[in-house]
Structure formats: structure tokens, C-alpha cells
C-alpha positions, 0 to 999 in steps of 0.5 A, spaced: 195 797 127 195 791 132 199 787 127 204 792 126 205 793 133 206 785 134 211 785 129 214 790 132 214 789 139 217 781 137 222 785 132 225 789 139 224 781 142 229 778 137 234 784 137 234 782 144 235 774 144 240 775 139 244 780 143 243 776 149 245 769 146 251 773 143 253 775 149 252 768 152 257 766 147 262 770 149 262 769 156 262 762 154 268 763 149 272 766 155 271 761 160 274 756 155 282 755 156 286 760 151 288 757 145 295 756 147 295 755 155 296 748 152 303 746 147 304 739 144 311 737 141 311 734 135 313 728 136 307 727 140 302 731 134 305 726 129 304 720 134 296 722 135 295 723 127 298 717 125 293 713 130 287 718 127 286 713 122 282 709 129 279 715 131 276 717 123 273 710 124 269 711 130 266 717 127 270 723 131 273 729 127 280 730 126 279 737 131 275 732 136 280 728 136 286 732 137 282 736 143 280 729 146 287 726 146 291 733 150 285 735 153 284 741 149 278 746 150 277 750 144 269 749 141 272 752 133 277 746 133 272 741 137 266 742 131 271 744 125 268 740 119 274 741 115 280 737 115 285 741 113 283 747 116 283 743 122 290 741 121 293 747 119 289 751 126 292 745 129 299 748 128 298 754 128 296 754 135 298 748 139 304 745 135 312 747 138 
């Protein structure tokens, strides 16, 4: 009886931490820059990728990089583990 009232008592518990730290996110998120508050030409997206290769070297990801190099605020970008995917983003939201 006890238990049950334990298990369901801690169940509400994370409910609520869930809710909680979902809404930090997203206070979080909206704090950032919008995504395309920030535009890079092409001239100066292709001179970043060609010194990437530098940035690869000391363990930075594309995103990382390309975040660091303009300023960006954007977390997705920023942790993207993919390549590709990260490039594809890139010119889909930064690149004019």
C-alpha cells in the first residue's frame, strides 16, 4: 500500500520534471537568435569550408564550427553530430 502510493506519488514527481524541464527548453530556445536573423553569402560560406578541414582537426563539428565562425546561436546546429545534415541546414537557413 505504501509502495503503491510511493510509486505514484514519484510517477506525478517525474511527470512534473519532465513538464518542467520541457518548458525550460523552450524558454531556452526562444532566448536564442532566430535562425535567420544571421545570413552568410556564399563567398563567405565556401571560404569557411575550405579552412574546415582546420577546425576538423582540433575536434570541432561542422555546425560547431560554422556557429563559432559567424556567431550563430542555434543549439540544433551547434551539437549536429552529422555532417551532411548539418550542411544541408546550413543552406537551407543561413546561406543567401
Amino acid at each position: 500500500m505504501v509502495s503503491d502510493c510511493l510509486a505514484s506519488t514519484t510517477k506525478v514527481s517525474g511527470i512534473e520534471a519532465a513538464k518542467r524541464f520541457s518548458v525550460m527548453v523552450e524558454q531556452h530556445l526562444d532566448s536564442l537568435e532566430p535562425r535567420n536573423s544571421v545570413i552568410v553569402s556564399q563567398r563567405q560560406y565556401e571560404q569557411w569550408a575550405a579552412g574546415f578541414v582546420f577546425e576538423a582537426m582540433r575536434d570541432q563539428r561542422y555546425g560547431q564550427s560554422f556557429c563559432n565562425r559567424f556567431g550563430i546561436k542555434d543549439i540544433v546546429l551547434y551539437h549536429a553530430r552529422d555532417l551532411a545534415w548539418a550542411d544541408d541546414y546550413i543552406r537551407k537557413n543561413y546561406i543567401r
